[in-house]
Structure formats: structure tokens, C-alpha cells
C-alpha positions in Angstrom: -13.6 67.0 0.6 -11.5 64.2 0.9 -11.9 60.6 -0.6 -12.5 57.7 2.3 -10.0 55.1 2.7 -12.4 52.3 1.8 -13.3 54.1 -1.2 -9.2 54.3 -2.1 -9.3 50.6 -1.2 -11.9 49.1 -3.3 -10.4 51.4 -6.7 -6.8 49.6 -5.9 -8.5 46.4 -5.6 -10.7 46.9 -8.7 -7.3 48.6 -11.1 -5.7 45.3 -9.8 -7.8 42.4 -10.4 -8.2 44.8 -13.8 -4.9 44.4 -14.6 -4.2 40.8 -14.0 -7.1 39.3 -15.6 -9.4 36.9 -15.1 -8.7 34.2 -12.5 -8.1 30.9 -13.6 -11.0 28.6 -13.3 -11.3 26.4 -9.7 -8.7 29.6 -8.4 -10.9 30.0 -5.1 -10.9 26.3 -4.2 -7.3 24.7 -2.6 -7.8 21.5 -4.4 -9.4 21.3 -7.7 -12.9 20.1 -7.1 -12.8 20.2 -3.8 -16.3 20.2 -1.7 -16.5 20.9 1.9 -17.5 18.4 4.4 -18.1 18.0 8.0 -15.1 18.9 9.7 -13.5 21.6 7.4 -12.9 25.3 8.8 -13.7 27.8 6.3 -12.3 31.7 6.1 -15.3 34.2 5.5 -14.1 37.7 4.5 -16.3 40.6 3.2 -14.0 43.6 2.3 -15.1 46.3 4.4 -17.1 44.5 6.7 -15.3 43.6 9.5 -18.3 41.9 11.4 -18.7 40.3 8.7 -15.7 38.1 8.5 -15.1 35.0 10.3 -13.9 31.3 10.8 -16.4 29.0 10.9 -16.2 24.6 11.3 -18.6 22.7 8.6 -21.0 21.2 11.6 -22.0 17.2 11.9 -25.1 18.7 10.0 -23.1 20.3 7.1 -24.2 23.4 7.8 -22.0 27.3 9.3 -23.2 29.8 11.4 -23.0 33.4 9.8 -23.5 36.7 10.9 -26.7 38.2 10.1 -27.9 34.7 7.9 -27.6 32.3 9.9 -27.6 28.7 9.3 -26.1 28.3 5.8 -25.5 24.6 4.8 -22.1 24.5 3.2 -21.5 20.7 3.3 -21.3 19.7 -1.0 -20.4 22.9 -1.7 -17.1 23.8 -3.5 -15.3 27.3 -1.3 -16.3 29.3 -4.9 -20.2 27.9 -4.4 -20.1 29.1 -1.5 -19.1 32.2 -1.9 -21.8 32.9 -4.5 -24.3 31.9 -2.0 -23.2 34.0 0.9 -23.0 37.3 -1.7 -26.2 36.8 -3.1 -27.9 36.3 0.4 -26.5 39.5 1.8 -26.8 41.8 -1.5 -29.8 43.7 -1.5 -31.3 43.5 2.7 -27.8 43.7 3.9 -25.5 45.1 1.5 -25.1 47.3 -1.9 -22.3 45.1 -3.4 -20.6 42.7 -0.8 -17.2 41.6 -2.1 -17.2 38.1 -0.3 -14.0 35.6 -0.5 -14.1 32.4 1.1 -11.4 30.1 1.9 -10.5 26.6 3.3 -8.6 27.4 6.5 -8.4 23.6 8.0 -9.1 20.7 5.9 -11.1 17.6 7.7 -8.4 14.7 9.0 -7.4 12.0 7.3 -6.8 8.7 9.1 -3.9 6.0 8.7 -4.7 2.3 10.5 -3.5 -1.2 10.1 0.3 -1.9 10.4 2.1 1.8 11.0 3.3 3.3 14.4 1.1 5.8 15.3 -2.7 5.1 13.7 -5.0 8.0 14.2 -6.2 11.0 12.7 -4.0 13.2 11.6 -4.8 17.3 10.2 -4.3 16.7 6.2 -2.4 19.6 4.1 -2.8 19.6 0.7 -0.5 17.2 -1.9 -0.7 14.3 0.7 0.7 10.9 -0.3 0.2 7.8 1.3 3.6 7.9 1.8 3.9 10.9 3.4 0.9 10.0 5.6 2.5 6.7 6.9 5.3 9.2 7.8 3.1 11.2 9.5 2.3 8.5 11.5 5.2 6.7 12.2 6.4 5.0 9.3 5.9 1.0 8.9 6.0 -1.4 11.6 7.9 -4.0 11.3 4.9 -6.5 10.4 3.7 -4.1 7.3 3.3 -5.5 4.1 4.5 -2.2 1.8 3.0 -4.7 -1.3 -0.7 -4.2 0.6 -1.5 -0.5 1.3 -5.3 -0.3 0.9 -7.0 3.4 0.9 -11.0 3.9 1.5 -11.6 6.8 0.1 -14.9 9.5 1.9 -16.4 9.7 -1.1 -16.5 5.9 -1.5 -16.6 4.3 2.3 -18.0 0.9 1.4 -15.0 0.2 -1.3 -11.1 -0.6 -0.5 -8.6 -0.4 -3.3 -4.9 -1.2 -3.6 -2.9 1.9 -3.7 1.1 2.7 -3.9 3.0 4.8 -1.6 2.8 7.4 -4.6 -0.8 7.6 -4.5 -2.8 11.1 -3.2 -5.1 11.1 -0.4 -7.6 13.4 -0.1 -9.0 15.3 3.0 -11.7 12.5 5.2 -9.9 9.4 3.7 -8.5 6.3 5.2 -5.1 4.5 4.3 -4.9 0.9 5.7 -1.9 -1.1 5.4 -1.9 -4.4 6.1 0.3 -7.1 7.8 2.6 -8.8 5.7 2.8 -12.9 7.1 6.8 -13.3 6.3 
């Protein structure tokens, strides 16, 4: 009798994550530390279950739609968290052993006001300066004081501080640079 594909599948997968050993710590997240917000598109996938795997957008609420569970809120949750959550929900009513990865597909905006060409939002990408952001959007007018770039930071909306060109910006936060009077 022959052996089924998935069954071929899941031995590779299992020789191979064998043979490489453990992965290292934060390996599922993009950024180290990095918790999902409103805004951010996750990647779902549960080997073998096609109907199971999707894209989903972190809602205004925090929260994803997934097959079979639901409303799950993912908003504070790191990509590995979640994970753990969605394979624990669907072992046992749903499935034997689910093998579930997720992944950040889209991380939220950032945003780049005050004294550059183009202020907006703007789709971040991982190892994001402010000075690539300013390039992003423009570069400097000619009004911008490079001395006074100010960055207001999601996790911390109420407080500005002074950063340099070779500061990182993370996924939600805001880099302000301001007019320069000479």
C-alpha cells in the first residue's frame, strides 16, 4: 500500500527541523519583540490544511477573523504568541496535531510630518531609519532643521524625543522634523 504524500511531507519536515536544531529564540517574530497592532497583516498557515491558511489585517478592535475560530484578538501579541494560541484552539475539536506558522506579511505605516516633501504614511519595512524614512518621503525641504528631528514613538504617543538621522523607527511611529528659523 503506498505511503500518502502528506505523510512523506510531514517525515521531511520533521528529519529537517531535526537536523538543524532548535530555532533561535524570537525566530518567528520579524523584529525582535515585536507585537502586532491595528493595522498589521498577518500570514496563517497550517501544514496540510489548506482552508486553513490565510491573510488576515489586525482590525481597529485588535482582533482577526479565522476559519473555524472566529474572532481571535491578536492586537499585544508577538507572531510566536500567536501562533501558540491558534494551535492550541484548534488541537483537539478541530485537529490531531496542527502544525501552525504565523507570520507578519504587512507591517502597520509609519508616518513622517513637519519640514520634508511628501508627509504622509508610508508602508514600513523592517531596519527603517529616520533617515531613510525622510527619503521615503522626499528628503528635507529647504526650511528643515536636520539639528531638530523629533520621533513620537506608538508605544509612547504623549512623549517627543530628539532623535538623529541614524535612529530606528519602528512600525506605527511618527518622525517630525522641524523648521529650522535661518
Amino acid at each position: 500500500m503506498p505511503v500518502p504524500v502528506s505523510r512523506i511531507l510531514l517525515l521531511l519536515l520533521l528529519v529537517m527541523t531535526t537536523a538543524l536544531g532548535p530555532a533561535p529564540a524570537g525566530a518567528a517574530d520579524s523584529l525582535s519583540g515585536y507585537l502586532l497592532s491595528s493595522g498589521d497583516k498577518v500570514r496563517i498557515a497550517v501544514f496540510g490544511e489548506p482552508d486553513l491558511s490565510v491573510s488576515e489585517r489586525v482590525s481597529d478592535r485588535g482582533t482577526i477573523s479565522y476559519p473555524l475560530l472566529g474572532e481571535i484578538k491578536a492586537a499585544g501579541l508577538s507572531a510566536s504568541d500567536l501562533e501558540r494560541l491558534i494551535t492550541s484552539r484548534l488541537k483537539g475539536p478541530y485537529l490531531v496535531d496542527p502544525k501552525v506558522t504565523v507570520s507578519v506579511e504587512e507591517y502597520r505605516e509609519f508616518f513622517v510630518m513637519g519640514q520634508v516633501n511628501r508627509p504622509g504614511s508610508y508602508p514600513y519595512a523592517p531596519g527603517l531609519t529616520v533617515r531613510k524614512a525622510v527619503s521615503i518621503a522626499g528628503g528635507f525641504t529647504e526650511r528643515a532643521s536636520r539639528g531638530k528631528i523629533f520621533l513620537v514613538s506608538e508605544k509612547s504617543p504623549q512623549e517627543e524625543r530628539k532623535v538623529s538621522e541614524n535612529d530606528a523607527i519602528g512600525p506605527g511611529d511618527t518622525v517630525v522634523v522641524k523648521e529650522s528659523f535661518f
